[in-house]
N, C-alpha and C positions, 0 to 999 in steps of 0.2 A: 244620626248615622255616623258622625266624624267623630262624637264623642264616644261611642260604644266601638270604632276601631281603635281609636287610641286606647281605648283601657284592655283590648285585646293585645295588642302591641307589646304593652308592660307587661301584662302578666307572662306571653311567652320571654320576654326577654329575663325577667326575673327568676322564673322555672328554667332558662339556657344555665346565668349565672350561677343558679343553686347548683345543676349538675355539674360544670364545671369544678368549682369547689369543691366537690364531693369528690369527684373522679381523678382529682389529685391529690387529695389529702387520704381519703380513703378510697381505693381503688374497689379493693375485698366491695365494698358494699355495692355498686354495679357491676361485679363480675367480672373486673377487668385486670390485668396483671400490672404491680407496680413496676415504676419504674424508678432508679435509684440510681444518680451516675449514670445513666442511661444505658443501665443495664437490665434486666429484667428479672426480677427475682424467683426462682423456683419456686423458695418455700409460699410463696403465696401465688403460684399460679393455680387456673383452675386444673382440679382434679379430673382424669379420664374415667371412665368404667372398665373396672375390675371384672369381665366376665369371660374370658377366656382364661383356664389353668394355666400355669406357669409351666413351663417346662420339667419332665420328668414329673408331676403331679400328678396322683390317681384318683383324685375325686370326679374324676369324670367314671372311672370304672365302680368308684363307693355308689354314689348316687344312682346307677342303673340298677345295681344289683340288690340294695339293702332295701328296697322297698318289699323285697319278695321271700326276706328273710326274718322269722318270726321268730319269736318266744313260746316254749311249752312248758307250761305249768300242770305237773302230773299228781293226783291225790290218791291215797288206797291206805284202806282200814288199818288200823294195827290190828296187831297178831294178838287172837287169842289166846291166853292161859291154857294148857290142855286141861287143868283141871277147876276151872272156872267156874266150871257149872255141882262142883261138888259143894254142898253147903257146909262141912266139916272145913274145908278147903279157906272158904271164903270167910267162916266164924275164926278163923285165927290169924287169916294173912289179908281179909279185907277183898274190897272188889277190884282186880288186877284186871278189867278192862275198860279203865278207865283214860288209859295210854291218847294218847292224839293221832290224828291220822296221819301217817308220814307222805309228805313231802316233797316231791320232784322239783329239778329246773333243767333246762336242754332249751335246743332250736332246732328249728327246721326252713325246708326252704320247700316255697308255693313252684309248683314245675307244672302247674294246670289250669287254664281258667276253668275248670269243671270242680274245682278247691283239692288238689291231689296234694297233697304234701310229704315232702323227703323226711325221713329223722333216721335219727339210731334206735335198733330194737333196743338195746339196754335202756335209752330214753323213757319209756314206755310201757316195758317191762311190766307184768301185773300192775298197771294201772287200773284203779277204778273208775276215773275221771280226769279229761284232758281238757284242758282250757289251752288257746291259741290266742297270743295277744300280735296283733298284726304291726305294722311303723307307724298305722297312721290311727292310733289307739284303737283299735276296733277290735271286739272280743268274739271268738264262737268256740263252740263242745266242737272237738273233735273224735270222728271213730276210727275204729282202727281198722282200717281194711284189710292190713293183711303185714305178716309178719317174717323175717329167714334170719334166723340166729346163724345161719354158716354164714354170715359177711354181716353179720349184726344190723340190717338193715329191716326200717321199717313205716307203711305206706300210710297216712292219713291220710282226711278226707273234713272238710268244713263245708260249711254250706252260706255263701257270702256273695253277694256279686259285685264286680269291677276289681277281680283281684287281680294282685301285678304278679307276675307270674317273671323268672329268671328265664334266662336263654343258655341252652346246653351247650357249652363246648365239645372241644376235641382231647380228653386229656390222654390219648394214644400221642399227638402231636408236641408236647409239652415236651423239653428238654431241662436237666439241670442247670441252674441260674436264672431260671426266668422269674422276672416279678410276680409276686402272686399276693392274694388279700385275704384271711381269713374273718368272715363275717359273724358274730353271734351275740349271743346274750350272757358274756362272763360272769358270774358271782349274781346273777342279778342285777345287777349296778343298769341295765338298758343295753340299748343295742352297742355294740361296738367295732371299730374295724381296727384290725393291726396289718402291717405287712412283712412282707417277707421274700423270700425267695424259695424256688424248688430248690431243698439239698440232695435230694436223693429218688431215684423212682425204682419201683419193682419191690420197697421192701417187703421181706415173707421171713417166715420162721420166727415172729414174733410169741406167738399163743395167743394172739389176742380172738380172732377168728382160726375157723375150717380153710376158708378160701381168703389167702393175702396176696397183696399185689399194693399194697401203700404207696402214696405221695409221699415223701418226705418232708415236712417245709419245719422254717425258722420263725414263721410269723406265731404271734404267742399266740397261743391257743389253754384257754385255764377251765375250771371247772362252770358249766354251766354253755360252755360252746359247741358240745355233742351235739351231731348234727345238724349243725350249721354251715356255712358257705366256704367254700375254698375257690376264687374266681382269679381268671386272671385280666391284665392289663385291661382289657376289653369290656371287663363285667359281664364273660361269661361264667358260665358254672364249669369247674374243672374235679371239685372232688366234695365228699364230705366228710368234712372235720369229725375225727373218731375216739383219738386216742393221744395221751401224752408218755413222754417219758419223763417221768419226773421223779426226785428226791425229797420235796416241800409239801409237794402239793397243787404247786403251781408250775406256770414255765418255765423250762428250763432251755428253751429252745431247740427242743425237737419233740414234735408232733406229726401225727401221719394223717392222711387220709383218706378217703375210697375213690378210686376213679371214678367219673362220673359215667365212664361205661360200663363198668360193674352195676352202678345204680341205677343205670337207664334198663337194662337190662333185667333186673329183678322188682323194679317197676310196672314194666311190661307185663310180666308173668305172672301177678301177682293181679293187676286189674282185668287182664285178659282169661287167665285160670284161676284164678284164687290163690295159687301157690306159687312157688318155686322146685322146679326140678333139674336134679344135674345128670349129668352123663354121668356111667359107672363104670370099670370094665373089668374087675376081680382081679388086680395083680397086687403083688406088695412089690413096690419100686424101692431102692437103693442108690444113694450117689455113686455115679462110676469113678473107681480107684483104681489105680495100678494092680493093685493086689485081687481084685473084684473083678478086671478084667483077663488077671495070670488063672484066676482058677476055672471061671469059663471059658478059658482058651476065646475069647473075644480079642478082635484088632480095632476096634474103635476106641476112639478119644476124647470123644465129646457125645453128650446123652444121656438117660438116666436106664441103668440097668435093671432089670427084671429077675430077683432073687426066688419069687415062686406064683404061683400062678391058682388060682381058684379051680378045682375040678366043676365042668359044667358050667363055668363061667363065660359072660361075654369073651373073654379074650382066649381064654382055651377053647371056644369053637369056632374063633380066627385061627386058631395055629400057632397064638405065641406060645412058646416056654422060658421057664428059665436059661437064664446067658442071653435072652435077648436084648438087644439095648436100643431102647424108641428114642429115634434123631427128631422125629417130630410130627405132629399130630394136626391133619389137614392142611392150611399153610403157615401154622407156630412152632417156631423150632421147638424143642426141649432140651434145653443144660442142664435142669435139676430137678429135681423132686418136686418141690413148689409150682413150676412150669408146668410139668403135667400134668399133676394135679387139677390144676387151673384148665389148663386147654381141654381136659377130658372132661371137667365139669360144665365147662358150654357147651359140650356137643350136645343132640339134643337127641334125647333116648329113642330107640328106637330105628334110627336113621343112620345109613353104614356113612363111615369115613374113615378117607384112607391113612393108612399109620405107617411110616416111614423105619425101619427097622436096619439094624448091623446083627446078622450074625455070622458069628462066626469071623471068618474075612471079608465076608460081599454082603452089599445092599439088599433089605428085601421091603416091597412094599405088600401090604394085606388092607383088605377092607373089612372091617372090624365095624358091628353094630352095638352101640352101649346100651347098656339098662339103665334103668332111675336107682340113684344112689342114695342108698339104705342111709338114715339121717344117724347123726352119730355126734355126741355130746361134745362139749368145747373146755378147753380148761384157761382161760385167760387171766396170761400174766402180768399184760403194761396195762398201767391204769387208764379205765376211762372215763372220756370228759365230758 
């Protein structure tokens, strides 16, 4: 017993010594911080965990959002020869449908655990086939439930379960300079996030849609990010990415895109009816001018004038005429043409509401019920992406 405690003895005293030795020659190897001068050295102390963002870092808002933002890969036939099928035709210029089928690339963003998906209509556009590649590599056919070329937006549908689905913001609340994050699938290259700031809100009079009310931002946005994410700080959803202005090709740092109330909105209407429909009310509006309000003998200064009026139309069986000028339509003011446009397109047909009017020199209010507004082609000018 006294010989098996003594060899107990030695061996912890020899395992003391070894660590000793160690723990001052090399410190790093138990984990301990040297000491030098009797100072403590940084570069070998131990490291902390890195899990909190650093100040001003938005990977807290990339990470919530991008899970919910996809890739669409669109395919549709090439275009027959009209005269393909002539055998004259084909004996001297050969079989001209042999072309490849072209092509798409876009994004969208999951806004449903039921698989609803956001994209752009031009995205989509005569497609024959939509393949959805999701973050977390997982693939499905998407359909297209439903379509509105007047805000070029358009509703898919996958069939997947445990999808991560984005959270809507408020982009009524959104102010110029706020940080924001454009989310998408650029060139193909994979998913990407750029940032940026709100430059601008309300853009309209672009051509690109019927109904504009654009984000402005400077976060790049290049070909292949149509319909994809525009979020802010937060990693809510504030718009979707539409549209660039560009000279190359690429960005040039300004890009626009759809409020996210615009697209909740035609969302809505589109799984709820199948469609989309707008308020109508048959006038032709004009921006009000000095000169526009000398000829109508009008004293208002702010509004959009009314140059003529549809006979039998909604608004001529409220009462308007020409020289009236609408200050604003339910609780949205109107300054311009674009504004009422827009405000008269959300009313919802059939249902009066009241219209704020100048004529003359005094206030007049009317309650005015819209019709569904006759669809009417688009000529789009700034490129899309």
């Amino acid at each position: 017993m006294k010989r098996t405690w003594l060899l107990f003895s030695q061996t912890v005293t020899v395992v003391l010594a070894a660590y000793f030795v160690v723990a001052v020659l090399k410190p790093d190897w138990v984990g301990r911080p040297s000491f030098r001068g009797g100072v403590v050295s940084l570069l070998e102390a131990p490291s902390t965990p890195a899990a909190v963002p650093e100040p001003g870092s938005l990977s807290g808002a990339a990470k919530k959002a991008s899970p919910a933002v996809v890739s669409i890969t669109t395919s549709k036939a090439a275009p027959r020869h009209p005269r393909s099928n002539d055998p004259w035709f084909r004996f001297f210029f050969g079989d001209q449908d042999q072309a490849q089928p072209q092509a798409g690339l876009g994004s969208g963003v999951i806004v449903s655990p039921d698989g609803y998906i956001l994209t752009n209509n031009h995205v989509v556009e005569g497609a024959d086939e939509i393949e959805v590649l999701l973050n977390d590599s997982r693939r499905a056919q998407a359909k297209v439930i439903g379509t509105d070329p007047e805000t070029d937006l358009a509703i898919l549908r996958i069939q997947l379960d445990k999808l991560p689905i984005i959270v809507l913001g408020d982009s009524d609340k959104i102010e110029v300079g706020d940080k924001v994050l454009a989310i998408g699938n650029p060139f193909g290259v994979g998913q990407t996030v750029t940032s940026g700031i709100v430059s601008a809100l309300g853009r309209n009079q672009l051509g690109i849609n019927t109904f504009e009310n654009f984000i402005q931002t400077d976060a790049a946005i290049n070909p292949g990010n149509s319909g994809g994410a525009l979020v802010d700080v937060h990693g809510n959803l504030l718009g979707i990415n539409t549209a660039i202005y560009s000279r190359s090709g690429g960005s040039m740092g300004i890009g626009f895109a759809i409020p996210v109330s615009t697209a909740k909105r035609v969302l809505e209407s589109i799984v709820q009816d199948g469609r989309v429909t707008y308020g109508w009310i048959g006038v032709e509006p004009g921006e009000l001018t000095p000169e526009l309000a000398e000829t109508f003998g009008v004293k208002a200064t702010q509004g959009v004038i009314i140059t003529g009026v549809l006979q039998s139309g909604p608004a001529a069986q409220a009462g308007i005429r020409p020289g009236d000028v609408i200050v604003q339509v339910g609780d949205k003011k109107t300054t311009n043409v674009s504004e009422l446009l827009s405000a008269v397109a959300a009313l919802k047909p059939g249902t009066p509401a009241p219209f704020s009017l100048v004529r003359g020199d005094g206030p007049l209010t009317v309650q005015l019920t819209p019709g569904v507004r006759p669809p009417r082609a688009r000529t789009p000018r700034m490129q899309q992406e």
